[in-house]
BAFI-3210 file (N, C-alpha, C; in Angstrom, 3 decimals, decimal comma, padded with zeros to 6 digits):
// residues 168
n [1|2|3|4|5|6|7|8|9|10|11|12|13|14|15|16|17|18|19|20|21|22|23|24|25|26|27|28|29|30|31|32|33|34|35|36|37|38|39|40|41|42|43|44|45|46|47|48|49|50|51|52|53|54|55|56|57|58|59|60|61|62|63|64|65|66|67|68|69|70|71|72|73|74|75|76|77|78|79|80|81|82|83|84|85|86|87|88|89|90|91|92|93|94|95|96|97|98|99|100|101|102|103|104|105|106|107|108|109|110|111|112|113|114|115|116|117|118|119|120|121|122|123|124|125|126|127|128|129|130|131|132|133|134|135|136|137|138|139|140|141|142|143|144|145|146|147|148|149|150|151|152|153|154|155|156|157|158|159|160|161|162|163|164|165|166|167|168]
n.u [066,113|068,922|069,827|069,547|071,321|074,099|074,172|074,304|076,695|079,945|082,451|085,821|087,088|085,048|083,782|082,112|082,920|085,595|085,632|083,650|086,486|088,004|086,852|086,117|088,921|090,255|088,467|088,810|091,027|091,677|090,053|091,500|093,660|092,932|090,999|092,523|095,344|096,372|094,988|096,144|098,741|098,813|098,593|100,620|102,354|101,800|101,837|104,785|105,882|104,489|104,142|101,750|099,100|099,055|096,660|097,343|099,477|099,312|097,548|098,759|100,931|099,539|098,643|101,155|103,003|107,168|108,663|106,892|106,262|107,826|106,698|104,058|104,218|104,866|102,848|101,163|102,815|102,309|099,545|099,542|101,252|101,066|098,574|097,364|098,939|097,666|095,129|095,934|097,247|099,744|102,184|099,986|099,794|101,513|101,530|099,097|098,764|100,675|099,073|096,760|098,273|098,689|095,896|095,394|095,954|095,077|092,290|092,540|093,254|091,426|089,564|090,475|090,208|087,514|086,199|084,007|085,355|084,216|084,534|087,552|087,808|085,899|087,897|090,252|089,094|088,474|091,339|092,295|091,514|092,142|095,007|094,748|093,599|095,128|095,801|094,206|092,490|092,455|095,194|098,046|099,955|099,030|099,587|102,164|103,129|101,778|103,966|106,265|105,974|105,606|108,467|110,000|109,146|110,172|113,062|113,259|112,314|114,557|116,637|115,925|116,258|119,105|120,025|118,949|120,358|123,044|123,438|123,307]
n.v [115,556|114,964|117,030|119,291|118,291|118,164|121,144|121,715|121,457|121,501|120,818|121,509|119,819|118,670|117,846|119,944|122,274|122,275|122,790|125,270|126,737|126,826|127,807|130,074|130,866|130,792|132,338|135,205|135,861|135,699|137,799|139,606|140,162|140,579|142,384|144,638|144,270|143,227|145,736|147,906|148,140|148,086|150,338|151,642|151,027|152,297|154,940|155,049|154,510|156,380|158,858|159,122|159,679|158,689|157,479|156,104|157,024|159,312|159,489|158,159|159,733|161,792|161,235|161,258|159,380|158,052|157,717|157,682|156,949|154,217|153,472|152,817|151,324|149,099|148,530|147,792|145,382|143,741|143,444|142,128|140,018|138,332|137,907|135,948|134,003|133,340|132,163|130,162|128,659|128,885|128,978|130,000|131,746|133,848|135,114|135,842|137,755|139,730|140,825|142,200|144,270|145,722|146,255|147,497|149,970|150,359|151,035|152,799|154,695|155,399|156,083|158,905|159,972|160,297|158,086|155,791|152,836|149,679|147,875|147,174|146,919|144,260|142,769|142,959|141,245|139,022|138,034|137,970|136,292|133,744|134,286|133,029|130,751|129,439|127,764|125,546|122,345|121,278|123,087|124,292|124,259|122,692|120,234|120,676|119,990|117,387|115,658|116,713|115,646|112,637|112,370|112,734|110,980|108,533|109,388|108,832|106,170|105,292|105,878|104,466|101,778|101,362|102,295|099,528|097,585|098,605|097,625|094,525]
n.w [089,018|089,226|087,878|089,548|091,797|090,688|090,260|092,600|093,691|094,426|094,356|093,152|091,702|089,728|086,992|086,222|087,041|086,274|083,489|083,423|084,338|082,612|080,615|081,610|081,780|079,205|077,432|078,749|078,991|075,672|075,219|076,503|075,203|072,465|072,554|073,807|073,853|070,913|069,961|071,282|070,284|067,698|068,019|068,762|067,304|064,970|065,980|066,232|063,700|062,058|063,292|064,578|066,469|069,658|071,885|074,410|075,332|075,481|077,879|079,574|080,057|081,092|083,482|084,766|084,922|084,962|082,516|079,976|077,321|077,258|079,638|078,081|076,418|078,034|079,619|076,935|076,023|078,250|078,269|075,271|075,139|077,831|078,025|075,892|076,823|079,531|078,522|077,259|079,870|080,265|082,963|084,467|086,594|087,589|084,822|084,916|087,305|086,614|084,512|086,136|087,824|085,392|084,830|086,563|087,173|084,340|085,228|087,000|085,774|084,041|085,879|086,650|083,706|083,434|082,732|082,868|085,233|084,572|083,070|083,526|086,163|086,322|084,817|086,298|088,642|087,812|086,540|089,244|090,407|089,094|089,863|092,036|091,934|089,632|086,583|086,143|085,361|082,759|081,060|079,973|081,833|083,700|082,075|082,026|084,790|085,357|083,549|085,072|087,253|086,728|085,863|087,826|089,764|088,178|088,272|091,475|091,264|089,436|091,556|093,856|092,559|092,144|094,859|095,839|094,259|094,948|097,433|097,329]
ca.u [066,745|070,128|070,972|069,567|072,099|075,310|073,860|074,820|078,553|080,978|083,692|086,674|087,786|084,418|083,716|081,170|084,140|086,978|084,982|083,602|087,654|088,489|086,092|086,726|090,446|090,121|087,788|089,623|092,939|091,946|089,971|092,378|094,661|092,164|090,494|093,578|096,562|095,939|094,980|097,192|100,365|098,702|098,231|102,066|103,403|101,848|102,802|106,338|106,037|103,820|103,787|100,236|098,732|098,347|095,915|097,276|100,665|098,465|097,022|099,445|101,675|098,560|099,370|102,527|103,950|107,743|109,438|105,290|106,399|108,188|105,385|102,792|104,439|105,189|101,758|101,005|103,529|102,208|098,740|099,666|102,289|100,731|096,824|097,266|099,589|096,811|094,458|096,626|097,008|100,795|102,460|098,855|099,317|102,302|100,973|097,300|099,752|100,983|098,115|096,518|098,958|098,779|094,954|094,907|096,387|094,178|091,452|093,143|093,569|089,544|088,816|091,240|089,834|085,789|085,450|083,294|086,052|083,568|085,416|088,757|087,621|085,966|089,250|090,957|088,355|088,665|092,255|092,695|090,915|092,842|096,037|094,605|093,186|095,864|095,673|092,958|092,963|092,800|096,165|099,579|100,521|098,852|100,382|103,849|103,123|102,012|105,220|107,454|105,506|106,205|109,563|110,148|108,847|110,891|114,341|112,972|112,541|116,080|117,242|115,235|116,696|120,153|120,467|118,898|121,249|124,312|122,877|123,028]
ca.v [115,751|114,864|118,549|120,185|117,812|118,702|122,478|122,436|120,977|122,394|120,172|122,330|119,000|118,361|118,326|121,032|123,111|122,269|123,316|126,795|127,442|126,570|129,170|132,043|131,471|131,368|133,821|136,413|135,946|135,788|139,179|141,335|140,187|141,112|144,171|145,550|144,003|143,690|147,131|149,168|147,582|148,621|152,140|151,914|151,009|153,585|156,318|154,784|154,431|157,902|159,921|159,363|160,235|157,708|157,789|155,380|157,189|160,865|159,221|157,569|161,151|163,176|160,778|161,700|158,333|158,339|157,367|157,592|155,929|153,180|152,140|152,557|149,816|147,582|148,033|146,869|144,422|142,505|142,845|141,288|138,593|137,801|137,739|134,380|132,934|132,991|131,787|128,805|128,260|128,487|130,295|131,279|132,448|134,735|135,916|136,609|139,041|140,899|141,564|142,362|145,384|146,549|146,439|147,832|151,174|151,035|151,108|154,384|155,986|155,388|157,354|159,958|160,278|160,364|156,649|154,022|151,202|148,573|146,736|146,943|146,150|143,236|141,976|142,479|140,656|137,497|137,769|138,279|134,941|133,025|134,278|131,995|129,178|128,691|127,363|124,213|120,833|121,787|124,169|123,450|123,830|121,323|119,186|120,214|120,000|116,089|115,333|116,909|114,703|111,471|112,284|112,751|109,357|108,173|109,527|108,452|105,053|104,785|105,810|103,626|100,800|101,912|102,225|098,400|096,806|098,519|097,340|093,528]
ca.w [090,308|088,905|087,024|090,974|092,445|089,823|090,488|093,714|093,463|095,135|094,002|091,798|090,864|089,167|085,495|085,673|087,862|085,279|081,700|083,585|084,561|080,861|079,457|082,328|081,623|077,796|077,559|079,713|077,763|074,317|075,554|076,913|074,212|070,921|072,535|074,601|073,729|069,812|068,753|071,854|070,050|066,495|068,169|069,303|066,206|064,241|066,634|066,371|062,257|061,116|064,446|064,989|067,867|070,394|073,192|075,435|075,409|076,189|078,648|080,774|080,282|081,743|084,930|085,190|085,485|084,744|081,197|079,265|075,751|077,939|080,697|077,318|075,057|079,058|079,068|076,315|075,806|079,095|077,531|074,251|075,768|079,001|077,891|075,146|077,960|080,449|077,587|077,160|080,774|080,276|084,177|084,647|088,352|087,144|083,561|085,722|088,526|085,532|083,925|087,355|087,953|084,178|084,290|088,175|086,353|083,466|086,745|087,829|084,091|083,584|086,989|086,001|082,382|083,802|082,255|083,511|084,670|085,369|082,785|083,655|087,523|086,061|084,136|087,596|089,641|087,020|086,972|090,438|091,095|088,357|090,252|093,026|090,991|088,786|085,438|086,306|084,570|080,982|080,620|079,575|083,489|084,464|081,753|082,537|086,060|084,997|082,978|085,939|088,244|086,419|085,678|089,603|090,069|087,290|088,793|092,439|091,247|089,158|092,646|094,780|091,847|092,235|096,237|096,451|093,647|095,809|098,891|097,586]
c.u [068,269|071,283|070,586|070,718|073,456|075,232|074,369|076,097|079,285|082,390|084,519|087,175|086,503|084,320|083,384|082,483|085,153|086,511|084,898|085,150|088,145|087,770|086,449|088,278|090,499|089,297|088,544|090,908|092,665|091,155|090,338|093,373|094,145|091,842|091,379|094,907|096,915|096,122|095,838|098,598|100,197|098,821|099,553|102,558|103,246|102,135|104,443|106,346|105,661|103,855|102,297|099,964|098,116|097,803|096,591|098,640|100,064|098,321|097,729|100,654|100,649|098,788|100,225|103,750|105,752|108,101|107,501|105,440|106,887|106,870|104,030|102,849|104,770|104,262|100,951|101,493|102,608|100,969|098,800|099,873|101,353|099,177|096,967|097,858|098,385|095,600|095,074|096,878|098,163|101,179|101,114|098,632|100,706|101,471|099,633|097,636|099,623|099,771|097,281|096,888|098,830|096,913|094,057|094,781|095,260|092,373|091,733|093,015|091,651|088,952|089,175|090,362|088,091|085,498|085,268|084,593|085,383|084,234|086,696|088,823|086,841|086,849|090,102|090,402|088,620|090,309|093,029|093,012|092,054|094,226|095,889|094,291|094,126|094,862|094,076|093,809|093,358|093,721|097,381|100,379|100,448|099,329|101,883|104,137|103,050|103,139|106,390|106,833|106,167|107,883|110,538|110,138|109,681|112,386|114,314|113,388|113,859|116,688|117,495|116,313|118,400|120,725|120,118|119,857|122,897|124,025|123,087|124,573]
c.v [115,745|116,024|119,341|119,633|118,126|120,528|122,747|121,676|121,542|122,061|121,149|121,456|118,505|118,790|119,411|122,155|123,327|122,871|124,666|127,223|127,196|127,371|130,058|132,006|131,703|132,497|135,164|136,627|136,368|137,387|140,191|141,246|140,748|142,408|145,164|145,144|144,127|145,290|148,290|148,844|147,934|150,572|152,617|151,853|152,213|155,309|156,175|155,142|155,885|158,713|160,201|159,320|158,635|157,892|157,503|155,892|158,576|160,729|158,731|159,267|162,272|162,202|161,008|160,789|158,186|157,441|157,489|156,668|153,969|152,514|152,313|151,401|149,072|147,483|147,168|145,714|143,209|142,165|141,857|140,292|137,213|137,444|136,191|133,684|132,247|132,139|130,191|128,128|127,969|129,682|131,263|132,441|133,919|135,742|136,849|138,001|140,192|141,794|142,225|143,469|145,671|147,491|147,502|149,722|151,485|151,332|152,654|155,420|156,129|156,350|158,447|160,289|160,648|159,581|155,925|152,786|149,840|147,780|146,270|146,434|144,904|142,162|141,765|141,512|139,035|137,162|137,726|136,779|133,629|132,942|133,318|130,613|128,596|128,475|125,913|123,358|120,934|122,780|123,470|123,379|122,704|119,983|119,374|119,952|118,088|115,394|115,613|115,869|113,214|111,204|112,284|111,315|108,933|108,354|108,737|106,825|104,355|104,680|104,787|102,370|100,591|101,765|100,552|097,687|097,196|097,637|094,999|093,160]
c.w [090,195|089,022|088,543|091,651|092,213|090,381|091,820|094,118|094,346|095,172|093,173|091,216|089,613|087,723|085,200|086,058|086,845|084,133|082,258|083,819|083,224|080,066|080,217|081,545|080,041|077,281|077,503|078,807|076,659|074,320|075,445|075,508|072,771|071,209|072,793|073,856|072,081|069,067|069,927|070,976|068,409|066,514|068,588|068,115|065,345|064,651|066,411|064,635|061,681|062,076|064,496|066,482|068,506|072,050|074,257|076,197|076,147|077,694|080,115|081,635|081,424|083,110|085,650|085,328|084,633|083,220|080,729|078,342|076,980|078,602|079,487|076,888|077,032|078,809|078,305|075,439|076,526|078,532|075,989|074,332|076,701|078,489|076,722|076,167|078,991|079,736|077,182|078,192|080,746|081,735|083,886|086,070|087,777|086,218|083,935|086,396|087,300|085,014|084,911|087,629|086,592|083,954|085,870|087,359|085,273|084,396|086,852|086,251|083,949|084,654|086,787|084,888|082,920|083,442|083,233|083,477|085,501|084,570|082,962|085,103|087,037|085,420|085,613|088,065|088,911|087,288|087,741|091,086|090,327|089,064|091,465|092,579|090,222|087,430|085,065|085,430|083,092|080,530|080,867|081,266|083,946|083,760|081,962|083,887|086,050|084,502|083,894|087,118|088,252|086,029|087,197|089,932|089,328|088,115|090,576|092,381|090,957|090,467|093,629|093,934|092,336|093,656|096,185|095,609|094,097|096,792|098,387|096,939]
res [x|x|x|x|x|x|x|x|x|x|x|x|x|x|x|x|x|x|x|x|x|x|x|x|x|x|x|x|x|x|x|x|x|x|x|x|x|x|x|x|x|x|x|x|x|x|x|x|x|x|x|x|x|x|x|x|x|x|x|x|x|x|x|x|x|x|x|x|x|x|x|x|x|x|x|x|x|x|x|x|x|x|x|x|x|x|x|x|x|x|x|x|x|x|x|x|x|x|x|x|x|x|x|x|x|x|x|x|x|x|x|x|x|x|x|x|x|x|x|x|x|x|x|x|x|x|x|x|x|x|x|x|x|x|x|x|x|x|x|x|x|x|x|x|x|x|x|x|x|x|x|x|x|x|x|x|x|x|x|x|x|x|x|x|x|x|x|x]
***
């Protein structure tokens, strides 16, 4: 009766709540960053190094969108950059946005092209949510968010110390 009782939770502060946002967000990051971010930035360099043909550069050009080489490598800059960030849970509500608008586009290039983007609307839909959730308990946010906390209190108190030893 226990695991029916945990099953129906609804707490986000709960254990079961905190571990599933510690695998979506790791997950999702180390993701976009190996499948997307990874080999578009291997497929940039070697267009930059041998003049090989790169798709992602074709692709954004057959759009029309302005500067092509430029918004290919932002592209996949923010995927490279931004996808371990969110994976680490470092400015996950930011790093999530970014990738959000990079991956909204690769959404639009897949309808354009005749590809299936159920995956790239499922990378949005995760990192849509993350841009609302934040980082959770287990990401470096929430420990610098802890360390700016206590250091608050810390200056509060010198204060508090400070106004009563004038005061006497």
């Amino acid at each position: 009766m226990n695991i029916l009782r945990k099953s129906l939770d609804t707490d986000p502060s709960s254990p079961m709540a905190t571990w599933g946002h510690l695998i979506l967000r790791a997950s999702i990051g180390a993701m976009i960053f190996y499948i997307h971010g990874w080999h578009k930035l291997e497929g940039g360099l070697a267009y930059l190094q041998h003049g090989t043909p790169w798709t992602l550069l074709k692709e954004i050009g057959e759009m029309h969108f302005p500067a092509p080489l430029v918004s290919a490598f932002a592209a996949t800059i923010v995927q490279f950059v931004c996808a371990p960030l969110v994976a680490i849970g470092f400015f996950t509500r930011v790093n999530a946005a970014l990738l959000t608008g990079a991956l909204s586009v690769a959404i639009l290039q897949n309808l354009l092209a005749g590809r299936d983007p159920q995956l790239a609307i499922l990378y949005v839909l995760v990192l849509l949510s993350l841009v609302f959730l934040g980082g959770g308990r287990f990401s470096l946010d929430a420990l610098v968010s802890r360390r700016g906390a206590r250091a608050s209190v810390s200056t509060l108190d010198q204060h508090i110390a400070r106004s009563a030893s004038e005061r006497i």
